[in-house]
C-alpha positions in Angstrom: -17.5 -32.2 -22.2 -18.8 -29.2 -20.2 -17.0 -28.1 -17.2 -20.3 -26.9 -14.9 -19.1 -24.4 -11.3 -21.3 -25.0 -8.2 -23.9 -21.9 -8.2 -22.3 -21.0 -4.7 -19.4 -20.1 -6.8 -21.2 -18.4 -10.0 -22.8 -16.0 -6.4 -19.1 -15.5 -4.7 -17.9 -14.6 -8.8 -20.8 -12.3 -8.9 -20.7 -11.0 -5.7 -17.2 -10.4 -5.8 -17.1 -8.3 -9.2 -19.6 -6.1 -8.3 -17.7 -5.4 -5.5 -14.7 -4.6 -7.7 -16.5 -3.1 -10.8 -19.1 -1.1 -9.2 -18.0 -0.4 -5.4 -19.6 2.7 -3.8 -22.5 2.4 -6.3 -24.2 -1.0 -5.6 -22.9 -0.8 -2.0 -26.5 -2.0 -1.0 -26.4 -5.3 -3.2 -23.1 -6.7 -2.2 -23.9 -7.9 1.4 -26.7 -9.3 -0.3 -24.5 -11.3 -2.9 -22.5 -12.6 -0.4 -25.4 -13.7 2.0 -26.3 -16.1 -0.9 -23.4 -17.6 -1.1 -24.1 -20.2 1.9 -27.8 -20.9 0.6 -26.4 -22.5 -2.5 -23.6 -24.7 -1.0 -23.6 -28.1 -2.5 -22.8 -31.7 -0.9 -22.1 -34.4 -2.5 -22.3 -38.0 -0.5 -22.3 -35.3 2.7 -19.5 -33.9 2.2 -18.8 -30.3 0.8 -17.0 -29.0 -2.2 -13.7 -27.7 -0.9 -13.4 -24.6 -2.8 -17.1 -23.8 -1.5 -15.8 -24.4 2.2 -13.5 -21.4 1.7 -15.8 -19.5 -0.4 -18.2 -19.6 2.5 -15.4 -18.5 5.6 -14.7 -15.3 2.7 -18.1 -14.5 1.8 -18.9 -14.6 5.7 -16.7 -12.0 6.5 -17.3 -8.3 6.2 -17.1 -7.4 2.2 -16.4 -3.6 2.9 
């Protein structure tokens, strides 16, 4: 059995270690990781993943 993650949270993962790894360096890129986190939200019988719904309130606040 494979355990597959929604993209939205592969982007927040990403988005998040750059932040962490790389900071002042990629400090262009991140806003733009994080702006891509709501494009790939997922819902399933219309309704959303919960762990995306929280992903989405962190990745729309200010990163930096």
């Amino acid at each position: 059995m494979s355990l597959q993650w929604s993209e939205a949270i592969y982007a927040f993962g990403t988005a998040v270690c750059t932040l962490h790894l790389y900071g002042e360096e990629k400090k262009a890129e991140i806003p733009k990781l994080f702006a891509e986190v709501p494009k790939l939200r997922q819902r399933i019988a219309g309704k959303s993943i919960p762990l995306e719904v929280s992903l989405l309130v962190r990745a729309a606040a200010p990163a930096c």
